[in-house]
C-alpha positions in Angstrom: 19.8 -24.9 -5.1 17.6 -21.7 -4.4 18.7 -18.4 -6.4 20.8 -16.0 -3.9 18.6 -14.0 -1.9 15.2 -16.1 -2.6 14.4 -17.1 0.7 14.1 -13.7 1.8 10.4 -12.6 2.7 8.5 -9.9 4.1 6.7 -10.6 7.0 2.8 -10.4 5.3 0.8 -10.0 8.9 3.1 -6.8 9.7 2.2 -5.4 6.5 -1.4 -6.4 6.4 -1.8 -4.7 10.5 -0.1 -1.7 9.1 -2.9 -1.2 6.4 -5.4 -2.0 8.5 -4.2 0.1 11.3 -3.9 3.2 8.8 -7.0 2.3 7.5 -8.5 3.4 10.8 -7.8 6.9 10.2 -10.3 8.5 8.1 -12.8 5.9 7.9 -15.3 6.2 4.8 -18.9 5.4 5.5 -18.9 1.8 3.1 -16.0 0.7 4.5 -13.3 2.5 2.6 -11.5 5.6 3.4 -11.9 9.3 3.0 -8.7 10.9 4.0 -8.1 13.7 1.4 -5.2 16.1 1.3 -4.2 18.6 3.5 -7.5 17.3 6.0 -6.9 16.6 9.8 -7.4 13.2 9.1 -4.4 13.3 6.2 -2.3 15.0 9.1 -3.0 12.4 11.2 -2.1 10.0 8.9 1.2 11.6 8.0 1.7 11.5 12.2 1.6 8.5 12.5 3.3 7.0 9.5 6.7 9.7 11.0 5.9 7.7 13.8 6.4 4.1 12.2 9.2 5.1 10.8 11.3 6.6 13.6 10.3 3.4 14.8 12.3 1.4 12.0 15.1 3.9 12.5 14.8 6.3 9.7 15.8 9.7 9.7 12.5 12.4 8.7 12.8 14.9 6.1 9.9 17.0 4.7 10.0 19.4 1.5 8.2 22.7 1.2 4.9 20.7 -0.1 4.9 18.4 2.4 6.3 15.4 0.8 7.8 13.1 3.4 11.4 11.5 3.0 12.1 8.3 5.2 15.9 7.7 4.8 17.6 4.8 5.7 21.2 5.4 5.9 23.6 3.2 3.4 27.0 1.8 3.5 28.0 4.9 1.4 27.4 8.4 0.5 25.4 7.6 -2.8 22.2 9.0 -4.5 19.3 6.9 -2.8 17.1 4.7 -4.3 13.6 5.7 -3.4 10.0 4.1 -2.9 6.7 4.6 -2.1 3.3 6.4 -3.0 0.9 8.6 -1.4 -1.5 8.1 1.7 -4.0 10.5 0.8 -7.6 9.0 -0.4 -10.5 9.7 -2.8 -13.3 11.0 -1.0 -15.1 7.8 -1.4 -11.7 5.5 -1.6 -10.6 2.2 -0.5 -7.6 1.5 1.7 -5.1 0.5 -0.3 -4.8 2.9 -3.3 -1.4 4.7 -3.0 -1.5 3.0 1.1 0.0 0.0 -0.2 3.4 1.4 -2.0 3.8 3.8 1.2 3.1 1.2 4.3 4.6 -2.1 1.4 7.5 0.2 1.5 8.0 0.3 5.3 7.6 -3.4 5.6 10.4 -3.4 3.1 12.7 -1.4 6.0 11.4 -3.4 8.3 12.1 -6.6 6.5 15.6 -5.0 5.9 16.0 -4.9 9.6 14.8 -8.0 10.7 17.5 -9.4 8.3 20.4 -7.2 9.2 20.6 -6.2 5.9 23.1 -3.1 4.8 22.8 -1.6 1.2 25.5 0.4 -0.5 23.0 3.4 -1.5 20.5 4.5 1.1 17.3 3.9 0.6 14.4 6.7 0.9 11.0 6.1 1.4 8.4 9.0 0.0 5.3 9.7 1.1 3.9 12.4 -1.9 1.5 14.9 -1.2 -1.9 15.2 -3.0 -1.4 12.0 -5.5 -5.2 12.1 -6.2 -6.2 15.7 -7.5 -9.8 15.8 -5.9 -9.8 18.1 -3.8 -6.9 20.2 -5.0 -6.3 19.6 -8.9 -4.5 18.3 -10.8 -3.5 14.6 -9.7 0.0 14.1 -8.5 0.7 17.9 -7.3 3.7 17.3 -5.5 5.5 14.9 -7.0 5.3 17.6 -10.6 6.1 20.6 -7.9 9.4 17.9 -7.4 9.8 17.0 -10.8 10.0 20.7 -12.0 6.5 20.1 -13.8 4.9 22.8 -11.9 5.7 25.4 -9.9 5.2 25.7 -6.5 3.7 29.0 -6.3 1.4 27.5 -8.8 0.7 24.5 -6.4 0.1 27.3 -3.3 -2.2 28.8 -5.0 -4.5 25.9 -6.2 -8.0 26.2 -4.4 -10.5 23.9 -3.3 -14.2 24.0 -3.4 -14.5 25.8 -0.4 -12.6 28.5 -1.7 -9.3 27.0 0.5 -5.8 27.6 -0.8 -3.6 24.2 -0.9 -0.3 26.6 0.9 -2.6 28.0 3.4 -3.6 24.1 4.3 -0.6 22.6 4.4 0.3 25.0 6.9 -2.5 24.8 8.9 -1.5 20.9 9.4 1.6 21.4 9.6 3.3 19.9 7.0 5.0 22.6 5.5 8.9 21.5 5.7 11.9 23.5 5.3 13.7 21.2 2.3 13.6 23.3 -1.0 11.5 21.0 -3.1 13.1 18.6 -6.2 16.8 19.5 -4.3 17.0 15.7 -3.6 19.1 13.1 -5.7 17.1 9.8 -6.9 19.1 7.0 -8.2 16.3 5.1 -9.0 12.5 5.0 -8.1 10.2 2.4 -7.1 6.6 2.2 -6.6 4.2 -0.2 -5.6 0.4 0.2 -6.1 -3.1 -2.2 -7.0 -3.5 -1.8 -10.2 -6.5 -0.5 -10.5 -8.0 -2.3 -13.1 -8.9 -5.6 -14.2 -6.6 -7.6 -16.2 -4.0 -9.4 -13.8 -7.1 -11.3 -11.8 -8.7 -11.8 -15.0 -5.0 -13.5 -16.3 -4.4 -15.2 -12.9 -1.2 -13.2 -12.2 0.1 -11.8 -8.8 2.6 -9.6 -10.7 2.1 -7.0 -12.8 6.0 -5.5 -14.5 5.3 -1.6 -15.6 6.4 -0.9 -18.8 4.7 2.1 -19.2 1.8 4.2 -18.2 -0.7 6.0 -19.8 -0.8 9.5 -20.9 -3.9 11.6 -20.0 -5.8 14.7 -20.8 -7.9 15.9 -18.4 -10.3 18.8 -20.1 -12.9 20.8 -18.3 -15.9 22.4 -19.9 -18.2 25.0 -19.3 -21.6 25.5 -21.1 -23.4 28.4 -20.5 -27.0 28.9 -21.2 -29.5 30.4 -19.9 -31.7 29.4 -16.2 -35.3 29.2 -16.7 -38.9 27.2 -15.8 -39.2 24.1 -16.3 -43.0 24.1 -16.7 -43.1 27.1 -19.0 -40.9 27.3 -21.2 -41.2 26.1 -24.6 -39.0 23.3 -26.0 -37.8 25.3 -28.7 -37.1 28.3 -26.6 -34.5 26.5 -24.2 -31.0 27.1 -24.0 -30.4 24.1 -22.2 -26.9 23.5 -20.6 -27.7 20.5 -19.1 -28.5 19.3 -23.2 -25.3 20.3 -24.3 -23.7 18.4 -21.7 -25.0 15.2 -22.1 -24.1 15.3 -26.2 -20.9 15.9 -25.6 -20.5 13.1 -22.7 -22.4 10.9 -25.7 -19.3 12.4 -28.0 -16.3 11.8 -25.4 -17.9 8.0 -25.6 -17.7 7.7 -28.9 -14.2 9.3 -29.2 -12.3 6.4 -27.3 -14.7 4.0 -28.9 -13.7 5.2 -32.3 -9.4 5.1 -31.2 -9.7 1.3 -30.3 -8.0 -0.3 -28.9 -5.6 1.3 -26.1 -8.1 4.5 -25.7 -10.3 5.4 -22.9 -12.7 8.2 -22.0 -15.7 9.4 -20.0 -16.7 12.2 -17.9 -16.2 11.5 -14.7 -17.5 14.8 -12.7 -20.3 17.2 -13.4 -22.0 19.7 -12.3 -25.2 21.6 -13.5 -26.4 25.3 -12.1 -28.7 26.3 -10.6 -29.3 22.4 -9.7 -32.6 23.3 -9.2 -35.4 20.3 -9.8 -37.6 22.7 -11.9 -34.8 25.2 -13.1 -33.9 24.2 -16.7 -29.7 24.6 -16.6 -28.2 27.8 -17.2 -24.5 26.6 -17.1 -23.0 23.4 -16.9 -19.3 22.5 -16.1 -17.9 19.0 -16.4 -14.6 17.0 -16.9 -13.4 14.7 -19.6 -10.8 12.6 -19.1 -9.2 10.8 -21.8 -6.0 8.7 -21.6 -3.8 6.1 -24.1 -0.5 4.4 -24.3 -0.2 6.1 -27.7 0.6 9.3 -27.7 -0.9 9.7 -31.5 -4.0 8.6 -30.6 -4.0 10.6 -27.3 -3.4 13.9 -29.4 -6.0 12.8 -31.4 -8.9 12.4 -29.3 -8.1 15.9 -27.8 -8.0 17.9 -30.9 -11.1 15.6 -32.1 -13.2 17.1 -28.6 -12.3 20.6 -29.3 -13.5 20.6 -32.8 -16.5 19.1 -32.6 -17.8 19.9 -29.0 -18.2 23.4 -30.1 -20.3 22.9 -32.7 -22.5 21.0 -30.5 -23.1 24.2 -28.5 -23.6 26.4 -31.4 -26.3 24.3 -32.5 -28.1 24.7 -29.2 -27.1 28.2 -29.0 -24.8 27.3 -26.0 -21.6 29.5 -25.1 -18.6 27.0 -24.2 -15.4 27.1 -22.8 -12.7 24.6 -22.9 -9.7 24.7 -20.2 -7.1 22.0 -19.9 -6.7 21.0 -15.9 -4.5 18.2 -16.2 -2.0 16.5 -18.9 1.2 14.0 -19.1 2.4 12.1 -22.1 2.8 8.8 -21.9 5.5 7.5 -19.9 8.1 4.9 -20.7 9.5 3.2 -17.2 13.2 2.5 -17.2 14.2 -0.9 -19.4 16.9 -1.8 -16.8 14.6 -1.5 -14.1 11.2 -3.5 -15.6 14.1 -6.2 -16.4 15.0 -6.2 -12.3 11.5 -6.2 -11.1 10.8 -8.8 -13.8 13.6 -11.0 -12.8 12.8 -10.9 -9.1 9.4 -11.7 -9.5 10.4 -14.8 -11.7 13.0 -15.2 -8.8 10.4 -15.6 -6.1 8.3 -18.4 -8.2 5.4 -15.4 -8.4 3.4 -15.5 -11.5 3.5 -12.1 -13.5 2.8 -10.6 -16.8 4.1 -7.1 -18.4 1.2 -4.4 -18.0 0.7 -0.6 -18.8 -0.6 1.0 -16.4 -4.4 2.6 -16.4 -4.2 5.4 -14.4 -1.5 8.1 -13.5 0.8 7.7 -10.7 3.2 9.5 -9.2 6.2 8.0 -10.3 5.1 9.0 -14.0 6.3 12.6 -12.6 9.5 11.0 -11.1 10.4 9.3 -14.3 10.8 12.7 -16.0 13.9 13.3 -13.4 15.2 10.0 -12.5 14.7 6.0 -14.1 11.6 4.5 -12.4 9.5 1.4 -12.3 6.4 0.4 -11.0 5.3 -2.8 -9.7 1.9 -3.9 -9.3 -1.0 -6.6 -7.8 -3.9 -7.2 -8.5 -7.5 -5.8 -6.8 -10.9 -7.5 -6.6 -13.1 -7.1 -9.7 -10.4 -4.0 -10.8 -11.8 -2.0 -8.2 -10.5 1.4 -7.0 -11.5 4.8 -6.3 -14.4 3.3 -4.6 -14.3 1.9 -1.0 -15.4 -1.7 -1.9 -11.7 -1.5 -3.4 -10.2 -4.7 -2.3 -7.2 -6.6 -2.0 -5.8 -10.1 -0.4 -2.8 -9.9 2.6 -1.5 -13.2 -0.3 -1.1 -10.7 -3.1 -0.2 -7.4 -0.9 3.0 -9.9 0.0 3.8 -10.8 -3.1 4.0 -7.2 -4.4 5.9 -6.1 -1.2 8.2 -9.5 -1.8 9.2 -8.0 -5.1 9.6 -4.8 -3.9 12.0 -6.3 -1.6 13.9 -7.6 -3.7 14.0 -5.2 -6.5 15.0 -2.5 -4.1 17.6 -4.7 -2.8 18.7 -5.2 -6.2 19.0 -1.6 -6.9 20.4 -0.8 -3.8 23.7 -3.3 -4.0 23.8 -5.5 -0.6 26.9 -4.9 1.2 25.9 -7.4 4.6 23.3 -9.3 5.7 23.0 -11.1 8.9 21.2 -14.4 6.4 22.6 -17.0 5.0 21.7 -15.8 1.7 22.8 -12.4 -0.6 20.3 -11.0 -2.4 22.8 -10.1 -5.1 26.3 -9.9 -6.0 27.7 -6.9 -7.2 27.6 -7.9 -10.9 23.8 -7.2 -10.3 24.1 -3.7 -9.8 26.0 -2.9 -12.6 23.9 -5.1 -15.0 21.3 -2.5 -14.0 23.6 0.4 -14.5 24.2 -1.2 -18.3 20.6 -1.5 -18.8 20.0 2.2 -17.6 22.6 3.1 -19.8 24.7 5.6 -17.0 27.1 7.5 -18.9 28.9 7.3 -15.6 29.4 3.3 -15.6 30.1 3.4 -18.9 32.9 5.2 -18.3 34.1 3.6 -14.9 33.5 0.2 -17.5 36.0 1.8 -20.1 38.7 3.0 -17.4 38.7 -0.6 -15.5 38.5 -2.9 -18.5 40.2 -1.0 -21.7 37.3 -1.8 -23.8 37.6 -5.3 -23.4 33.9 -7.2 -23.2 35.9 -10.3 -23.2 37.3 -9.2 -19.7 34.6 -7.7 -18.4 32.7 -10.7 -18.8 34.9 -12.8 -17.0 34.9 -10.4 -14.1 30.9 -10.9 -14.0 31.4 -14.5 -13.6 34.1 -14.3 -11.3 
């Protein structure tokens, strides 16, 4: 007999001509996408993604950054459960980084529909503003503006490299909405995204759980030397940015190499001045970006860099400056809700494997304010942030199929027009246990008088 609920599917060509069809907008020149922040093409993006989900008969909020709400009402007047990710792109991206949790999360609604489905809590659907940090830094803007990590004069006032401010261009799209940001209540937050990496096509998995994410340091530095020929200038009389530059990238290598294993680093953007083919560098500014699960090592790596980078440009008679642009610690997802996403994935006969994820995500903001998972799939060759990122429609569906039914779980099902529940209400409140809601516990203690004994036998009743 199949579990309650495992029948239920997303329809996989929907969801695939929805990616494709965004994918359309902002076209890279390899094949990917290049639809950055706050850009016409990011508007039109945003338009038509309103658009879709009007369609699916959502209702359309939209903070003071720009973050989109799709709310799909609930049987009652509970905090929501929320999912999505962000639609913006690298400027070399592919077109399903961030696309996928946003667009699998409509075909969720729309899967909802098709099925007459009615959930207790509503369900929100989030598009965030500026996930990737290129153009305006740091990564995952909004979603901190929301969380209370930054403020948002702080996130107005960003600038790009053409001098643009990030409040002045989300007005100029249009975008700026009139909900005070991080007023809205999140029961719970789901995200689906590629993983970005390697390891689940390399296991053979379709299902990557979330346990935790990756905390990250992002450090720029500035060398400053002095410009001169190329041709004439002795060797011993240089004071060559571009030198110092390159020692320390050698240094941030052998950093992570020396915290193995569960450390990374590299230098992943830089820029020497006057970039000038027979100009020897006067000033060089790049940024290092280290990341670990393990918040020790993390720390160390940092406080390793600024000791011993500085001493690198005294020997070469460098100035230097180090500024930190970017930082989270690592993140710990919700126990109750890896368990759900775990559970559904087993459900559905998908194969899957606990993971920590690589890179930073939006919902590693959200997790500060409200319990959140993530759920991933894999990519081709653990591409991303390249447009040769790739993906199959077999595992987008899988990852939305989980979705589905984590959300689902999450949500409580009140009606469907199936022959099958997704869950009973025992489900829901396993979740609430997990989480460990001081306001179950006491709703537990009020309806039960302490008794496990009976409280078990209304689970199986």
């Amino acid at each position: 007999m199949p579990a309650p609920g495992q029948n239920l599917r997303i329809d996989s060509a929907r969801l695939w001509d929805s990616l494709m069809e965004m994918a359309t907008i902002g076209p890279g020149i390899a094949g990917g996408n290049n639809r950055q922040t706050l850009t016409d093409d990011d508007a039109r993006g945003r338009a038509l993604f309103q658009q879709w989900c009007l369609d699916a008969g959502c209702t359309m909020g939209v903070d003071t950054m720009g973050n989109m709400f799709a709310t799909r009402a609930g049987a009652e007047d509970l905090p929501p459960v929320y999912m999505g990710s962000h639609l913006d792109t690298q400027p070399t991206g592919g077109k399903y980084d961030g696309v996928l949790g946003v667009l699998g999360g409509l075909e969720v609604l729309r899967s909802m529909n098709d099925a007459g489905i009615r959930t207790r809590h509503p369900i929100v659907l989030v598009n965030w503003t500026n996930e990737e940090g290129t153009r305006y830094a740091p990564a995952m803007l909004a979603s901190g503006v929301f969380a209370g990590i930054h403020t948002q004069d702080y996130a107005y006032g960003r600038v790009d490299a053409e001098g643009k401010a990030f409040g002045d261009e989300l007005a100029r799209i249009g975008w700026v909405g009139d909900e005070p940001v991080g007023a809205r209540k999140i029961h719970a937050m789901l995200e689906l995204h590629i993983e970005q990496g390697p390891i689940l096509e390399a296991e053979g998995k379709e299902i990557g759980v979330v346990t935790h994410g990756q905390g990250l340091w992002w450090l720029q530095v500035t060398l400053t030397g002095r410009d001169a020929h190329t041709g004439s200038t002795p060797m011993n009389m240089r004071v060559n940015a571009g030198l110092g530059m390159a020692r320390i990238i050698e240094l941030v290598h052998r950093i992570a190499m020396d915290h193995q294993p569960g450390a990374v680093g590299a230098v992943g953007q830089a820029n020497v001045y006057p970039n000038s083919r027979n100009v020897i560098p006067g000033r060089a500014v790049f940024t290092i970006d280290f990341r670990s699960p393990d918040l020790a090592k993390l720390t160390a790596m940092r406080e390793r860099l600024e000791d011993e980078a500085p001493a690198i440009a005294a020997e070469l008679g460098l100035g230097i400056d180090i500024e930190p642009v970017g930082h989270f610690d690592p993140v710990t997802f919700d126990p109750g809700l890896v368990t759900v996403v775990r559970d559904a994935a087993e459900r559905l006969g998908y194969s899957h494997m606990d993971i920590v994820s690589g890179a930073g995500h939006d919902a590693c903001w959200i997790n500060r304010v409200a319990p959140t998972v993530m759920v991933m799939c894999p990519c081709v060759d653990g591409l991303s942030h390249n447009e040769a990122e790739e993906i199959s429609p077999e595992w987008a569906a899988a990852g939305t199929d989980v979705l589905l039914h984590a959300v689902l779980e999450v949500a409580g099902v009140v009606h469907t027009d199936g022959e099958l529940q997704v869950n009973e209400p025992g489900a829901t409140t396993i979740l609430q246990i997990n989480s460990a809601r001081s306001q179950f516990k006491d709703l537990k203690d009020s309806l039960f008088q302490g008794s496990e004994v009976e409280y078990q036998k209304w689970l199986e009743s």
